[in-house]
Structure formats: structure tokens, C-alpha cells
C-alpha positions as CSV (number, residue, x, y, z in Angstrom):
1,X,-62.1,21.8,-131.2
2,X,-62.0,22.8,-127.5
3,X,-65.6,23.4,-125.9
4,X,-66.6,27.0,-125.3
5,X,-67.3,28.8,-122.3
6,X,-69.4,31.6,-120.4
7,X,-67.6,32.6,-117.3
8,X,-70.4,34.7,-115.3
9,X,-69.4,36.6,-112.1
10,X,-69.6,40.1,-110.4
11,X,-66.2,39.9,-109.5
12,X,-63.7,40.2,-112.2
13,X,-60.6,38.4,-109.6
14,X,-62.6,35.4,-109.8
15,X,-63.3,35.6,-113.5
16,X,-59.8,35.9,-114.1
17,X,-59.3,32.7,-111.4
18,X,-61.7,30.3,-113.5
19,X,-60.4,31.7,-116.8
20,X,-56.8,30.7,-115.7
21,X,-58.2,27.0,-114.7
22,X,-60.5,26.4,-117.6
23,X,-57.6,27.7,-120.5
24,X,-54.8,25.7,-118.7
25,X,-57.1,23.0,-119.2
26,X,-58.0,23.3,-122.9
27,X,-61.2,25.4,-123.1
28,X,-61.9,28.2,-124.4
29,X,-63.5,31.2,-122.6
30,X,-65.8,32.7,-125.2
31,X,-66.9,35.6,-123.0
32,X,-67.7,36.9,-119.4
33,X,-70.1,39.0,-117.8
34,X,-70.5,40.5,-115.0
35,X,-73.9,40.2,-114.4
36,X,-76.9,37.9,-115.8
37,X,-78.4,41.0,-117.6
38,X,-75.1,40.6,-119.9
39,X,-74.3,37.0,-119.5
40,X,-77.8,36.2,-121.3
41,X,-76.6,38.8,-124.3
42,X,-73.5,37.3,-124.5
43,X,-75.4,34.2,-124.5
44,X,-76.8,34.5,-127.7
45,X,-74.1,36.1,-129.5
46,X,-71.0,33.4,-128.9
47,X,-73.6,30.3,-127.6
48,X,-71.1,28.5,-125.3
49,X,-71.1,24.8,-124.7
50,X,-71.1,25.4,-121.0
51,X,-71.3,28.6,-118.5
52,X,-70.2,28.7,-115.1
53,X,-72.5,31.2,-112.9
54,X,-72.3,32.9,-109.8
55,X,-75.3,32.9,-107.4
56,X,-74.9,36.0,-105.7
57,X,-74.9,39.1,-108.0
58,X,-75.9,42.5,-108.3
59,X,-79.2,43.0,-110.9
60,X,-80.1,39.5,-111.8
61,X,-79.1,36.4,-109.5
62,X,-77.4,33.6,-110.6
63,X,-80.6,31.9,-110.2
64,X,-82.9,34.3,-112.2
65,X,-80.1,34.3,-114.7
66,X,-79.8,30.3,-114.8
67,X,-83.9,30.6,-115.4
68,X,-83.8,32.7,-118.0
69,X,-81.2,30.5,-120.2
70,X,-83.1,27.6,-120.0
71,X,-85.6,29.2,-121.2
72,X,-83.8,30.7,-123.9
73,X,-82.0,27.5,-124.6
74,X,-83.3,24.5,-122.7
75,X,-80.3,22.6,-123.3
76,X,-77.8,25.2,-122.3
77,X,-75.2,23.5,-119.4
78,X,-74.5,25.5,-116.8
79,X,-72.6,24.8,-113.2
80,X,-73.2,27.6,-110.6
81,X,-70.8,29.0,-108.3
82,X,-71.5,29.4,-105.1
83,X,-69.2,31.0,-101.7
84,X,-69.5,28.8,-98.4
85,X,-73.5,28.4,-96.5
86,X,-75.6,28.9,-99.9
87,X,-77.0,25.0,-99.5
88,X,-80.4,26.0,-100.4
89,X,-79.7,28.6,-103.3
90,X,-77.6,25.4,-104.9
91,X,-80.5,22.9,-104.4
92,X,-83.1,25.7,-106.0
93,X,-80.1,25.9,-109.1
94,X,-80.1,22.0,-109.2
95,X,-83.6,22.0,-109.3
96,X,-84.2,24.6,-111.5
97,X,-81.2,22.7,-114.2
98,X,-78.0,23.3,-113.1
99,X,-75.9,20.4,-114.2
100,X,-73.2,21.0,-111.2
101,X,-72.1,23.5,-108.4
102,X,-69.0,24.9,-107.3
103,X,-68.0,26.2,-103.7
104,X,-65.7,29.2,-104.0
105,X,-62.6,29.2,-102.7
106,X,-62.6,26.0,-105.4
107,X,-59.8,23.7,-105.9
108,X,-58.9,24.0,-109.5
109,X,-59.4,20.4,-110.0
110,X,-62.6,20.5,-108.2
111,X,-64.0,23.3,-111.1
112,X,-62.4,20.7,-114.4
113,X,-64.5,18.0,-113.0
114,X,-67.8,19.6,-112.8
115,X,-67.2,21.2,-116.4
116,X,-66.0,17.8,-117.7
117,X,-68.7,16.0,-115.9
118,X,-71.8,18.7,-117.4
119,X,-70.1,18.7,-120.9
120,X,-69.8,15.0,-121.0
121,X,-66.6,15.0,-121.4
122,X,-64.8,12.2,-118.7
């Protein structure tokens, strides 16, 4: 069964970019969102094996977001994604949980090894 995954990010071209990566590379996107407000809904309804979450959004941060799902689910993996000169928003992520970080513009290999590496799957 291929693992399932939260794609979280205020822009819907770059949703659609780490869709495309993550379902060429057997995984299944169980839902997106926009914003953290509805990533942590969607969270509880499909409860993905991993979410990928951008820092910078409108509403609720990636990092207030990635607090709020540990605390719903302490266990939940998550890798943020982050644009170029966000150093210290990643290392408060990483600290907070965050298994992993991304840099946009990624390299799609660059993305399949942070999920693989957070899921435990290499």
C-alpha cells in the first residue's frame, strides 16, 4: 500500500509541482490545503503518513501549523518547505519536530529523499 500524503501550501502551482513528484514516485496525495487552518482539518479526516508544509502562509504559518499537529498527533511526520534565506524559520521547524526541510525551487529528487528519509522508507 503506498504511504499517504498532506501536501500543505498557499500556492496551488507548487502543490500541483510536489503532487507531480510524490505520485510519479508511488505515493499517494491524500489531500492539500492551502493553509494550516485546513491542513489540520484535513488532518484528521484522511490522517496521512507524512505532510509536506510550507513556512510562509497567509492565516497560520507553517510553523504554528507544524505546532499544532504535533500536538494533535505527536507522531505525525512532517518536512517543511521553505523558499531561499528562511535559515532560522527551518531550525525553529526542526526544533519544534520537523523530520526534514525543503528549499523551493527543489530538485525533485531532492523532495523523494526527505519523504523517504521521514517515512523510513530508504
Amino acid at each position: 500500500m503506498s504511504k499517504r500524503v498532506l501536501i500543505v501550501d498557499d500556492a496551488a502551482f507548487m502543490r500541483m509541482m510536489i503532487k507531480n513528484v510524490l505520485t510519479q514516485n508511488g505515493y499517494e496525495v491524500a489531500g492539500e490545503a492551502s493553509n494550516g487552518q485546513e491542513a489540520l482539518v484535513l488532518y484528521e479526516k484522511v490522517k496521512p503518513d507524512l505532510v509536506t508544509l510550507d513556512i510562509t502562509m497567509p492565516e497560520m504559518d507553517g510553523i504554528q501549523t507544524l505546532k499544532e499537529l504535533l500536538k494533535m498527533d505527536p507522531s505525525a511526520n512532517v518536512i517543511m518547505v521553505t523558499a531561499m534565506g528562511q535559515q532560522q524559520l527551518v531550525i525553529e521547524a526542526i526544533q519544534v519536530g520537523a523530520k526534514d526541510f525543503v528549499v523551493k525551487p527543489f530538485q525533485p529528487d531532492r523532495l523523494i529523499e526527505a519523504v523517504r528519509k521521514a517515512l523510513g522508507d530508504e
